[in-house]
C-alpha positions, 0 to 999 in steps of 0.5 A: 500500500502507498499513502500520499500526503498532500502538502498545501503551503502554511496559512500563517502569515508570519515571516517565522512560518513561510517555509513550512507546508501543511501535510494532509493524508486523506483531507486530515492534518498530520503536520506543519513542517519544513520537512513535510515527508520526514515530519509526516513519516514520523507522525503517521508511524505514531498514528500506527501505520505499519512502517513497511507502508510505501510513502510519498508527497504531492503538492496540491493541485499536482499531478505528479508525487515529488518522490518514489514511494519509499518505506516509512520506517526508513523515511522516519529514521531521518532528517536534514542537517545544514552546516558550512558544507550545506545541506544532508541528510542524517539519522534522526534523533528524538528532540527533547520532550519540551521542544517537542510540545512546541514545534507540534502545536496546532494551527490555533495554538501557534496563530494566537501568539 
């Protein structure tokens, strides 16, 4: 099976939030991130979705997915770093559970501040 999670820019106007995207799987919310597709994996295995399932992204109103479908457990396992030699990918680590809380507020939330 192949889930697409659909990304659709972040309707807040801050300056803070412009290079986030929303990430939909199936019209519902699953996060708001500047890595929609490593974010969204790491949420829908929290949500219980097997980790063999096949991922990918599409913008909205596309025709086309942005990646190949690949495993979720393995897209889960990473993330970007970007030092003096640019951007990576690297393995992932948990943040703290304080950050966590955070980064992951909903719309409401973050819009009120």
């Amino acid at each position: 099976m192949t889930v697409r999670l659909i990304l659709r820019p972040c309707p807040l106007t801050a300056a803070k939030h412009a290079d986030k995207l929303d990430a939909y799987l199936d019209g519902h919310y699953i996060v708001t991130s500047r890595e929609p597709l490593l974010d969204g994996a790491r949420e829908l295995l929290r949500r219980g979705y097997d980790p063999d399932t096949l991922l990918t992204t599409r913008h909205d109103g596309k025709a086309f997915d942005n990646f190949k479908p690949l495993p979720l457990g393995k897209v889960a396992e990473l993330t970007t770093r970007e030092d003096k030699n640019g951007p990576r990918i690297v393995k992932w680590k948990p943040m703290p559970d304080a950050v966590k809380r955070r980064e992951h507020r909903p719309h409401s939330a973050v819009a009120a501040e």
